[in-house]
C-alpha positions, 0 to 999 in steps of 0.5 A, a space after each residue: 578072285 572069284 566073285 562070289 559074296 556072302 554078306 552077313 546082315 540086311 541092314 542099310 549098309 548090308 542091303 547096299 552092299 547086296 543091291 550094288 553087287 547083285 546089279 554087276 551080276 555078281 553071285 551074292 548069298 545075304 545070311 541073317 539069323 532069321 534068313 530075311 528075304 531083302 527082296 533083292 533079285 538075284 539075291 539067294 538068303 540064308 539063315 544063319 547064327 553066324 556067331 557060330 564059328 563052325 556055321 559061318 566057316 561052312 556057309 563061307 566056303 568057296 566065297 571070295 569076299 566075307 562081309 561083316 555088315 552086321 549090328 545088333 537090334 538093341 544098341 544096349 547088348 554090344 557086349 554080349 552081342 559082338 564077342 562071340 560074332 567077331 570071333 566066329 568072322 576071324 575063324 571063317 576068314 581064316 578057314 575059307 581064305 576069304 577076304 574079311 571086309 569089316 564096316 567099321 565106325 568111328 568109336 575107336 579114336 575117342 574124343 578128337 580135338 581135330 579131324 580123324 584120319 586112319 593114322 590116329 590112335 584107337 584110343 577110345 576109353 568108353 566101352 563101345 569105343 574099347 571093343 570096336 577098338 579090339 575087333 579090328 585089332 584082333 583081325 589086323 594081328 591075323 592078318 599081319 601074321 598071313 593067317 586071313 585077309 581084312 579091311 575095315 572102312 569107317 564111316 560117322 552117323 549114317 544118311 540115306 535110305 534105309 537109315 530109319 530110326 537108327 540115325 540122328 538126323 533120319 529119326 527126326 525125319 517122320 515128326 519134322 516132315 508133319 512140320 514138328 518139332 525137332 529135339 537133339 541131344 547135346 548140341 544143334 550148332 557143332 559140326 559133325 560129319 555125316 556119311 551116306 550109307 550106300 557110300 559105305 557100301 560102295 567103298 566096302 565093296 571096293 576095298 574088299 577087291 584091292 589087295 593093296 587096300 588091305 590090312 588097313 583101315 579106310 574112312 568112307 568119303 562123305 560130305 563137309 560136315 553139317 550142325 544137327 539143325 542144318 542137316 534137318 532143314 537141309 534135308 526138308 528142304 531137298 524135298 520141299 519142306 519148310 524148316 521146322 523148329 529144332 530144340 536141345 534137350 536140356 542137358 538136365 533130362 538128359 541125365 536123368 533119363 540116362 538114370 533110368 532108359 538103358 538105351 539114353 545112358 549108352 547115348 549119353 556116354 558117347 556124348 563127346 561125339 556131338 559136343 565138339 567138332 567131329 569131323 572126317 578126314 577122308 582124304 586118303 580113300 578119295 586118293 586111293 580109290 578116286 571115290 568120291 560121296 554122293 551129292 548132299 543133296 541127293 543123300 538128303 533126299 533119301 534121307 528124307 524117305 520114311 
């Protein structure tokens, strides 16, 4: 395998990605629509519309691993977002005979009433769950018939830097470090599992180099699970914070504002994930790659970068 990379995204998972491959020397080309510069030395940038199948298999050619680190601005237009763009990856893969390296997530499995593990079904019935659920599919049947390579690695609710205000626990981070208040949705006291993001990277990268990782899906090995309200205050205090108060948004605002906020609506249909335990297995990536997560409290510190 050559070692060179086209990373599609510059998002937290894609810069991470590029940072860890760029510091071995490897060859790395990171393709946006808008041909963002991720300030990365050694990094070339390229714009690109990589939901254009013809496009993406151009700018593939000759590259040994294809990564689709990719998510849309607005968390409402998945549907119209990620159809054209799956499709376009599974054409590229197969036409560039480059590995194709999916970040995936947890939404396939549904509601859980116990620890995920890759051996579960994708069983998810909401819409976001339904369509992920799908892609890897669709890339799997491609690679079982010979047609492309792929893996998938499966991550839950992101820490670290970069993160920002697309995580649960970082979004609260700019109120809560002035000592405000924090407000979630659902429940503060069930364990989740959370999973630093250059974790996610780092096993990315790994499972796209081992042919016998591929055809499978892996979950990213990530720390013992945390309650919303401990995971904010875990992460205050990594950098010498005190706690601060951390509310439930009553379930009643909850729902109306779904009425009416399309972005709380698509929150509210995935609620599941925060009533109950949702909690990662990883075993089998810790076993098969000798990985294992980033210290909690080096992700809380990041975490706590705004």
């Amino acid at each position: 395998m050559s070692d060179r990379h086209l990373i599609v995204g510059a998002g937290p998972v894609g810069r991470h990605v590029a940072q860890l491959l760029a510091a071995r020397g490897s060859e790395v080309t990171v393709a946006t629509r808008s041909g963002t510069d991720t300030g990365i030395d050694g990094v070339t940038h390229l714009k690109l519309d990589a939901s254009d199948a013809d496009a993406l298999s151009a700018a593939a050619e000759g590259f040994s691993v294809l990564y689709n680190c990719a998510n849309p601005a607005d968390y409402t237009t998945w549907d119209t977002f990620w159809p054209p763009l799956a499709a376009a990856f599974l054409v590229a893969a197969e036409r560039s005979g480059a590995v194709y390296a999916i970040t995936g997530n947890l939404y396939p499995y549904g509601p859980v009433d116990k620890p995920m593990t890759e051996d579960m079904p994708d069983a998810a019935t909401d819409h976001k769950g339904v369509l992920r659920a799908s892609m890897w599919a669709e890339a799997k049947a491609l690679h079982d018939a010979g047609r492309i390579r792929t893996v998938e690695v499966r991550g839950s609710d992101y820490m670290g830097t970069g993160v920002g205000g697309n995580g649960h626990i970082t979004r609260q981070m700019p109120g809560a470090l002035k000592g405000k208040r924090a407000w979630v949705f659902n429940a503060k006291d069930v364990p989740h599992t959370f999973t630093d993001v250059l974790d996610t990277a780092r096993l990315l990268i790994a499972a796209a180099e081992d042919e016998s990782a591929h055809g499978r899906t892996w979950h990213v090995p990530s720390n013992p699970p945390r309650t919303q309200e401990q995971a904010i205050t875990e992460v205050l205090t990594s950098v010498g914070k005190p706690p601060v108060k951390v509310s439930l948004v009553p379930n009643a605002v909850f729902a109306g504002l779904s009425k009416v906020v399309p972005l709380i609506r698509e929150l509210r249909e995935l609620s599941y994930q925060w009533t109950a335990p949702y909690i990662l297995d990883d075993s089998a990536a810790r076993e098969h790659f000798g990985m294992e997560p980033t210290p909690w409290d080096e992700v809380c510190r990041r975490s706590a970068i705004v």
